[in-house]
C-alpha positions in Angstrom: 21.9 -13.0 2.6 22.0 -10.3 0.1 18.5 -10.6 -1.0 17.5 -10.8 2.4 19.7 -7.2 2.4 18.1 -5.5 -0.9 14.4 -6.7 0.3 13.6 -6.6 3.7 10.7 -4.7 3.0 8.9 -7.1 0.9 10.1 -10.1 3.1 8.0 -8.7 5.9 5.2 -8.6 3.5 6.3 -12.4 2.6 6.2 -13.3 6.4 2.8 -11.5 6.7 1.0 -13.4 3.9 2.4 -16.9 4.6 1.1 -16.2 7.9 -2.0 -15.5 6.2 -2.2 -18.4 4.9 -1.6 -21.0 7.3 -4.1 -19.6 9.5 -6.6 -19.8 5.8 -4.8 -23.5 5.7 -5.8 -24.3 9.5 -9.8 -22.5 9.3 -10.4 -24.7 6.0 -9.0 -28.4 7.9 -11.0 -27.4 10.9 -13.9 -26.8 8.5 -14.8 -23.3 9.6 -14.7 -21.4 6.0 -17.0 -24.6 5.3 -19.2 -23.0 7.9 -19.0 -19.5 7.1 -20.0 -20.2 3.3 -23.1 -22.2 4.3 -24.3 -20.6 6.5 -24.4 -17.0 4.5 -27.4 -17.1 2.2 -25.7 -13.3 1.4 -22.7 -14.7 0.0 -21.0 -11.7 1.1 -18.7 -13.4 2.6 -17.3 -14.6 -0.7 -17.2 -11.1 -2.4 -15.1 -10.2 0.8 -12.8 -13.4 0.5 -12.7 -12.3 -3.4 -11.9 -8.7 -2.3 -9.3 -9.4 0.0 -7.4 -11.4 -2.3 -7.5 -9.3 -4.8 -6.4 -6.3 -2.3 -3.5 -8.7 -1.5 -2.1 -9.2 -5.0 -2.0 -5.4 -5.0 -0.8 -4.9 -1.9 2.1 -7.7 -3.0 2.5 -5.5 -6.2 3.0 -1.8 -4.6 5.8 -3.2 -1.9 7.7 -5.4 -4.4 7.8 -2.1 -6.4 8.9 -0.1 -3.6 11.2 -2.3 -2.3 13.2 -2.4 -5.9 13.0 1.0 -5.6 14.5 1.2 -2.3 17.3 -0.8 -4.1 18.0 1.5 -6.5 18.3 4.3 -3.9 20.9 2.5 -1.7 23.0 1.9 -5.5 22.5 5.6 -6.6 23.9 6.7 -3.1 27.0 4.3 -3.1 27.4 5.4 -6.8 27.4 9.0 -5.7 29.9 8.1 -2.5 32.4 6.0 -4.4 33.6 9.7 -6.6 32.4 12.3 -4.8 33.9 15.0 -7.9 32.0 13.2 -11.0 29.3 15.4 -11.7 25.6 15.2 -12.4 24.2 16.1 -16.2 20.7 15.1 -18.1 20.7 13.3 -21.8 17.4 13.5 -22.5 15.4 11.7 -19.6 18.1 9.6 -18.3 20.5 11.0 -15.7 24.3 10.6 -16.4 26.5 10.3 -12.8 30.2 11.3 -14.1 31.3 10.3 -18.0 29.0 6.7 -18.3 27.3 6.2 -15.2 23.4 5.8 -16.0 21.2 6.0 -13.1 18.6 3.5 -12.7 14.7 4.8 -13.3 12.6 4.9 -10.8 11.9 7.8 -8.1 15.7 8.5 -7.9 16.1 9.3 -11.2 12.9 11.4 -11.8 13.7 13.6 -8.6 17.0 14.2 -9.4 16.3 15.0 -13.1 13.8 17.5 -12.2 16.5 19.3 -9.2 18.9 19.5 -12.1 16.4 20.9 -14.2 15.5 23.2 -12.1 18.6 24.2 -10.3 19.6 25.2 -14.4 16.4 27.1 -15.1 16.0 28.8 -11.8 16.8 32.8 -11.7 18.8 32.7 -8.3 19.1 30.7 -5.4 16.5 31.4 -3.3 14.0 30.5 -6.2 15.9 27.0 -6.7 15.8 26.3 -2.7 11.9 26.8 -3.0 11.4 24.7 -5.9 13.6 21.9 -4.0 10.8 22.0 -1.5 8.1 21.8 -4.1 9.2 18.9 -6.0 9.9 17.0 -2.7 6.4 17.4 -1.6 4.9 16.5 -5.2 7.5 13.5 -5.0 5.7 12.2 -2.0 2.4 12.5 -3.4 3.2 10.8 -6.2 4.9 7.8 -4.7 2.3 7.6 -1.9 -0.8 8.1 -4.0 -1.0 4.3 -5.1 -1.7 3.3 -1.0 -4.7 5.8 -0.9 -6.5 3.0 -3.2 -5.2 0.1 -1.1 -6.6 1.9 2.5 -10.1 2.4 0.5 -10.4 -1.5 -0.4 -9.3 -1.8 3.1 -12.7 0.5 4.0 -14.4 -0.9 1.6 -13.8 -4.5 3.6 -15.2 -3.4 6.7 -18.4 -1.8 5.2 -19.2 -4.5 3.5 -19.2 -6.5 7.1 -21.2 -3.8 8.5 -23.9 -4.2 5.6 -23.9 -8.3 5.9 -24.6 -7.1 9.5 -27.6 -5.1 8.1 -28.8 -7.9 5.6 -28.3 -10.0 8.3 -30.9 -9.0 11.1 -33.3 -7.7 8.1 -33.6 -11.3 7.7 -33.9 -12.3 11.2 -36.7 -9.8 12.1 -38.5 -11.3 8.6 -39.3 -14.3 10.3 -40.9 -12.4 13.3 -44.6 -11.3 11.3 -45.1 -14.6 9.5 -45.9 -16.6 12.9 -50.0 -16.4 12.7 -50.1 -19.1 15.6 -48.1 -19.9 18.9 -47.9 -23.7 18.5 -44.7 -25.2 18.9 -43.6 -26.3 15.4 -44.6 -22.3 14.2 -41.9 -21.0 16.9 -39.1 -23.7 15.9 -39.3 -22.5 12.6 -39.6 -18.6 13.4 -36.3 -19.3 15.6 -33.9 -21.3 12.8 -35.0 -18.3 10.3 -34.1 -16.1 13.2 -30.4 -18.2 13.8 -30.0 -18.0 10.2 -30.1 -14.3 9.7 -28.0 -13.9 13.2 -25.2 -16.4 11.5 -25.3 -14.3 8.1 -25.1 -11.2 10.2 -22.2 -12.6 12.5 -19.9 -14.1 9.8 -20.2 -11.4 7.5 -19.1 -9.1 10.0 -16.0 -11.5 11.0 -15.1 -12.1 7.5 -15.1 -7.6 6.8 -13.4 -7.0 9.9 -10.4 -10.1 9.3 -10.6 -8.6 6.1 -10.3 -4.9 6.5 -7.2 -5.9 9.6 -5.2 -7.8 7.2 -5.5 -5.9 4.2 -4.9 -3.0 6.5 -1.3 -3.7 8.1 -0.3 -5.0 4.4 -1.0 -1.2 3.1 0.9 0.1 6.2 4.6 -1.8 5.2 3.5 0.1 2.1 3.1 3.1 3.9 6.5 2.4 5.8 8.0 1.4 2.7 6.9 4.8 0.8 8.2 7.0 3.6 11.6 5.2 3.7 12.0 6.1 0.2 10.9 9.0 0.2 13.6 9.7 3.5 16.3 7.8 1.2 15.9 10.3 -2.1 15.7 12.9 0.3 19.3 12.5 1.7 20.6 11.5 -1.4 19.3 15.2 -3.0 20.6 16.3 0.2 24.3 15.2 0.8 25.1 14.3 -2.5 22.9 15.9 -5.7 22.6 19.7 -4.2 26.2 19.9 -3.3 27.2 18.9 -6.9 25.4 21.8 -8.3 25.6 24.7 -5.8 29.6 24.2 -6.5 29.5 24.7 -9.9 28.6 27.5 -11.6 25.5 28.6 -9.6 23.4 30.9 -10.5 23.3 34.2 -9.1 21.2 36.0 -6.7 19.0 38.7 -8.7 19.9 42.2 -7.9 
């Protein structure tokens, strides 16, 4: 039950990817990837397999990430509830909560290192409350920036589909100029080169666009994931970090 607490954002990826892979497990005894492989003289359908699993693995990697770091948002924010008068000070890179407390690192810890270095450096209070804003919006950059690579593989799938689609009918209509004479045995073979460019043009463009889906909704939990941690440092800067410094000695307004 607790891990089921701490990670429900990578046990939705879990659920996702066995379901992935049962319906893999059910195309392979039914013999369809058997199918798809033989029949695409591309083998684009492999590099897109290959792709996807490889998009998967990172995928797997960025929410398993987040998720610990989710974690270490919800301890930071008990931490901070449970003595509400310990105050917040920097020993080199670590942040100390109270006299021992060290906070985990992570996004936490590099957010509120950089308010407190801030809040101390800043000329007055109006400069601090603009720098808050700044660092929150480079915070989200830099925790959402690893999913822009993730939604390009996910791109990436697709066009690779729509160029087996391509390859595909540029080896159907090949077929068309080399029949000289309209005898029967010239027309059966025109058509099976014809059926095997459709089939390499058809299950190259199922394989990108399963492809692209799935490694598509696996990049949005890590989209969802980002923005909930992003929301979770937010309110802990908010209701607990901020209010810790602007009571103590804060700096004054410039005349």
């Amino acid at each position: 039950m607790a891990f089921y607490a701490n990670h429900q954002l990578l046990l939705r990826w879990l659920l996702l990817v066995c379901s992935i892979a049962v319906g893999i497990a059910v195309a392979w005894h039914q013999g369809l990837l058997h199918i798809v492989f033989r029949s695409d003289a591309s083998y684009l359908s492999v590099v897109i397999v290959g792709v996807f699993l490889i998009s998967s693995i990172h995928a797997g990697r960025l929410i398993f990430r987040l998720s610990k770091h989710i974690n270490q948002v919800t301890t930071v924010s008990h931490l901070m509830d449970s003595d509400r008068d310990a105050q917040i000070n920097i020993d080199k890179n670590s942040v100390v909560f109270g006299y021992s407390s060290v906070l985990p690192e992570g996004p936490v810890n590099w957010h509120i290192h950089n308010l407190v270095n801030r809040y101390n450096n800043a000329a007055n209070v109006y400069d601090f409350a603009r720098d808050q804003s700044q660092l929150l919006d480079a915070l989200s950059r830099r925790v959402k920036s690893p999913q822009q690579v993730g939604w390009l593989i996910a791109d990436l799938l697709i066009k690779l589909g729509l160029l087996g689609t391509v390859i595909g009918f540029i080896l159907m209509l090949q077929s068309v100029p080399a029949v000289e004479e309209l005898d029967l045995s010239a027309i059966q073979a025109m058509l099976s080169k014809m059926s095997d460019g459709m089939r390499v043009a058809l299950f190259t463009t199922l394989c990108g666009l399963i492809g692209g889906v799935l490694a598509g909704v696996q990049y949005h939990i890590a989209d969802r994931g980002a923005e909930e941690l992003i929301a979770g440092i937010t309110e802990v800067a908010e209701v607990h970090v901020i209010p810790r410094l602007t009571n103590g000695a804060a700096p004054q307004p410039a005349l």
